[in-house]
N, C-alpha and C positions, 0 to 999 in steps of 0.2 A: 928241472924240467923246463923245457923249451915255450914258450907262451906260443900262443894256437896264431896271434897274429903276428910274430915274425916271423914267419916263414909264406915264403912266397912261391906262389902256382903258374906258371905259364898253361894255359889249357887252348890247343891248337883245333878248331874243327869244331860247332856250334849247333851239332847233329844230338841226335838224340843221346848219346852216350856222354858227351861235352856239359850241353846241358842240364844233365841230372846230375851230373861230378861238378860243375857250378854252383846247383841248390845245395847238395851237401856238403860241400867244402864254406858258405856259409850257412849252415847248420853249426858246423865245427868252427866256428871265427877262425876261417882261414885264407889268406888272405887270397888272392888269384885275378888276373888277367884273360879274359877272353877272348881269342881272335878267331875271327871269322871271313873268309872271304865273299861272301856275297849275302846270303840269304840265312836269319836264325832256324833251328827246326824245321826244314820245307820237309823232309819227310815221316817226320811226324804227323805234322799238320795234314799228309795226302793217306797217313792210314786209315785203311779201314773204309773210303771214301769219303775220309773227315770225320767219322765215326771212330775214330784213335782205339783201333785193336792192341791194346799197350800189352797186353803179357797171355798167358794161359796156365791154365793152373794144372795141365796135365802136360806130361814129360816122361820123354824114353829118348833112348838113342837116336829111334829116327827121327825124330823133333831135329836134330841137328846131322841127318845122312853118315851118322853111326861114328861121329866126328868125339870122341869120346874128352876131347881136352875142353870143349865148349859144352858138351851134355857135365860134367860136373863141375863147370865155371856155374852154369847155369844153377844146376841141382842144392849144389853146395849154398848158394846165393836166394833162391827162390821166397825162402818163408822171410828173411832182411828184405828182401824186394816189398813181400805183400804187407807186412810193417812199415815200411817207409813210405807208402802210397797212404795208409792212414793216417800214419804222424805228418803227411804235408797235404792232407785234408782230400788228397784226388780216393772219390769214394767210387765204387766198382760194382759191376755187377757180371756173373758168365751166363754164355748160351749154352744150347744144349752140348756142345764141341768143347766145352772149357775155354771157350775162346773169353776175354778179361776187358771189357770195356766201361770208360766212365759213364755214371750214370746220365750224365747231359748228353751222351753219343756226340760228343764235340770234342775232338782235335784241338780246336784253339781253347779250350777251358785250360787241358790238361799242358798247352804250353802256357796260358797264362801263369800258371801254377810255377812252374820252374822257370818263370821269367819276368818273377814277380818280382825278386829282391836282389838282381841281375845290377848292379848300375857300373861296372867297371869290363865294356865292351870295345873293342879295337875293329872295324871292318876291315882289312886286310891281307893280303895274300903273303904267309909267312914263308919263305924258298931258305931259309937259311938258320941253323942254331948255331951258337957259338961259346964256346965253354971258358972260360978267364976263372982261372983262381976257384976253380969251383963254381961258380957261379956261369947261369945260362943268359944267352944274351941272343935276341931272335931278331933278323936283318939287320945287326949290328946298331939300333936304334934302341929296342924295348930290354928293357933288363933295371937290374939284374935280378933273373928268379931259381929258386932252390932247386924246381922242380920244375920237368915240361912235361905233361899229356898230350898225348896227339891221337886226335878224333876225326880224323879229316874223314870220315866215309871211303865213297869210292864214286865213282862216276857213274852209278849205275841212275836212272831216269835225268841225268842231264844233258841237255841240247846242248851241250858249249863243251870248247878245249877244257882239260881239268889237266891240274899238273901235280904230277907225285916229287917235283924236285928237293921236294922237303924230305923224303924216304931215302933218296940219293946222296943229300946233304951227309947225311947222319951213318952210312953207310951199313943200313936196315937193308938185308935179303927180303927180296916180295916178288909175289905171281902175280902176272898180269892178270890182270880184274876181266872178267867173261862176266856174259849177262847169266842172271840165275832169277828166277819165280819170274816168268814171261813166257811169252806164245810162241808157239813151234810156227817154220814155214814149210807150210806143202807144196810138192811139188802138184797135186791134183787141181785144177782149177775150182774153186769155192766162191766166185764173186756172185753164182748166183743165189747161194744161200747166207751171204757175207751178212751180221747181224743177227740170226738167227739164233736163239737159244734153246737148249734142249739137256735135262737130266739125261744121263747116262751110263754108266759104266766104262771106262779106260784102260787100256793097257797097253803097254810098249812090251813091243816084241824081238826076240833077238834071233832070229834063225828058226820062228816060231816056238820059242819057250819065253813065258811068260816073265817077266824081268820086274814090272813094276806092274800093279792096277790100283784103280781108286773112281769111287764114285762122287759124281757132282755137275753140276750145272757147266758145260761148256758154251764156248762164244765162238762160230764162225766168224773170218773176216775175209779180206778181196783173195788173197793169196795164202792163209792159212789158220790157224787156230788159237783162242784163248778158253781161261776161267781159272778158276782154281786149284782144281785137280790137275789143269795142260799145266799150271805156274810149276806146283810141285812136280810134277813128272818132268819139267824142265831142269828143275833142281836136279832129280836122281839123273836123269841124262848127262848132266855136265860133268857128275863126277863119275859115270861110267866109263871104265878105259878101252872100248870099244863101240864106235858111235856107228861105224860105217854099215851094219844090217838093220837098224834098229826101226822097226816100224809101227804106228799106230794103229790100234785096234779099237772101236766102240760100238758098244754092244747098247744099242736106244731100248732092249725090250726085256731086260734085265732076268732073262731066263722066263718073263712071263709070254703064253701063248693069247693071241687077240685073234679074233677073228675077220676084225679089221682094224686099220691104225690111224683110221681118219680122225679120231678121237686123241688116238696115242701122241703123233709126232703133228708138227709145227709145218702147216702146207706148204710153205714154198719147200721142208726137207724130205717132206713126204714125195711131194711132184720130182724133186731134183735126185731121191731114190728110185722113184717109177720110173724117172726119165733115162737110166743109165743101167738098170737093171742089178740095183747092188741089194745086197744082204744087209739090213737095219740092224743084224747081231753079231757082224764081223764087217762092217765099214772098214777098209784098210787104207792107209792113208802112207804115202812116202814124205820121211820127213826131210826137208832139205837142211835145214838147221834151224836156231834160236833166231826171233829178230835179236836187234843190235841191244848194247848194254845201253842205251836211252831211252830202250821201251821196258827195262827192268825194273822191277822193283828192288833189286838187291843185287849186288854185283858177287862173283866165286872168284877168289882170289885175296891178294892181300898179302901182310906179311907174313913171314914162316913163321909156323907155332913154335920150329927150333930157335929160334929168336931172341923169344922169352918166356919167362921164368912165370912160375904158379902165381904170381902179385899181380905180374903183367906188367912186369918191370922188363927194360930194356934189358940180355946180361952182358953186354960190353959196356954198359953206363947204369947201375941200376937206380939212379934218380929219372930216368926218361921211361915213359910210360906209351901202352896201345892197349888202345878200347875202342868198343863196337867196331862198327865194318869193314875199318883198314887191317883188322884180323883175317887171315887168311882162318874163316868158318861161317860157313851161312846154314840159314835151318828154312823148313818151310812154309808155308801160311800159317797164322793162325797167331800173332802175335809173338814168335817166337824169336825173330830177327830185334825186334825194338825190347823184349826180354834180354838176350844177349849184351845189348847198349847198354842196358840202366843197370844189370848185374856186375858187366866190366869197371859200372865208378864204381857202385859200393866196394870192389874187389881195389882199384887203384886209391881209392879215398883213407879207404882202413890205413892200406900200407902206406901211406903219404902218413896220415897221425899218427901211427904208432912209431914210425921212424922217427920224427919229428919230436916226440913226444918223450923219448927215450932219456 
């Protein structure tokens, strides 16, 4: 049997998925290298609005838009998940939604937690692997390690060039990364109710047949719409393969009858419905498209699930590993996206020991 610390991890990408395959990889004295190009966990640290929506204890196929390779990465993984959150002391509590948060509602606890026994980290930008004799070897300087994970995310909420040359290197098939859980743009002018929040009712329509709905709290803005319910409906959007009819519908009065709505609705949207003469239970809105993937919370794309294998092992090299968001699979609110992250180590960690271990 192979001892747990000779073997050595390259782990590329310091996102949520990187990170937890860090902690556990020492749990297992294994040995591992870190590299990160800029920033540890940044989104982590912004779920939830710092409030770290780390998992959800409820799951079906639309958890992940009927993506059936990530609902049972996930499924399969789930109760390992809620065991490992207690054996590394991150203690939990859900909302009425199954939504899974620590109980400090703090983001930076639950990274302090996985970046407590962290001390073997590299900041920079990896463009290159190189394979000698077996062994991997990253910008022809860091090496030599047994094993590369690659975690690099996507470019989804960053304001800067983001480079995939490391996907290129290694000649990994991937779909260009589109924004996904982010705000529609209307073509309707909104700036005067830009801010305004209001429950509702939702639906995207496709030729007037109902496609998607979901109730929840939306957010105007100058030029179009957010919230949670617009994120997810941005989600089924993106992987719908006909965008060009598709229009929003919101219904503020949820089938109830008032006799007035000065009470009901938020005045400056009451005034900007008197003023225009629309229906408050079929508001129709034309959508122009997604904002950009750096106002996303999650990018749609990534590499092909043909790619790789049930470990999530690379299968033109099965020592080369993909987890969390450089997967071509996104799910939608509700902690399901940073579930996918920390199920894909448990998933790449196992298969690293047990090979190793053989």
């Amino acid at each position: 049997m192979m001892e747990g610390d000779t073997v050595k991890v390259a782990i590329i990408g310091a996102g949520a998925s990187g990170l937890m395959l860090s902690r556990i990889l020492t749990e297992m004295n294994i040995s591992y290298t870190l590299f990160e190009r800029k920033k540890a966990g940044r989104k982590l640290l912004a779920s939830g609005n710092g409030r770290c929506n780390i998992s959800n204890i409820n799951i079906d196929s639309n958890s992940y838009l009927n993506n059936s390779f990530a609902y049972n990465l996930v499924k399969n993984n789930q109760k390992e998940l809620f065991d490992l959150f207690k054996k590394l002391n991150i203690y939990t509590y859900s909302d009425n939604e199954g939504r899974l948060y620590p109980i400090s509602e703090s983001s930076q606890s639950v990274y302090n937690i996985l970046t407590e026994k962290i001390n073997n980290i590299e900041y920079i930008t990896i463009n290159e692997i190189n394979k000698i004799n077996n062994k991997y070897y990253l910008n022809k300087i860091y090496g030599p390690f047994d094993y590369v994970a690659i975690t690099i995310g996507s470019n989804a909420s960053i304001n800067e060039e983001y480079s995939y040359n490391l996907l290129d290197n290694i000649g990994v098939n991937y779909n260009e990364f589109r924004p996904s859980l982010v705000g529609f743009k209307l073509k309707e002018k909104t700036k005067e109710i830009s801010g305004v929040r209001q429950k509702c009712l939702i639906k995207l329509l496709d030729n007037n047949k109902i496609i998607y709905s979901e109730k929840g709290e939306i957010i105007f803005k100058n030029d179009g719409i957010s919230g949670i319910c617009i994120m997810n409906a941005s989600a089924f959007y993106n992987h719908y393969p006909n965008k060009k009819n598709i229009l929003l519908s919101i219904d503020f009065l949820n089938g109830i009858k008032y006799n007035s709505l000065s009470s009901v609705l938020k005045p400056d949207l009451l005034n900007y419905i008197n003023k225009y003469n629309l229906d408050p239970t079929n508001l129709i809105f034309n959508i122009i498209d997604t904002y950009d993937i750096k106002n996303a919370q999650v990018g749609y794309g990534g590499i092909s699930l043909n790619e790789v294998n049930n470990d999530l092992s690379f299968k033109k090299d099965n020592n080369i590993y993909f987890g969390g968001e450089v997967l071509d699979c996104d799910g939608v609110c509700g902690g399901y996206n940073l579930m996918l992250a920390f199920c894909s180590a448990i998933v790449i960690s196992r298969s690293i020991y047990e090979i190793s271990n053989k």
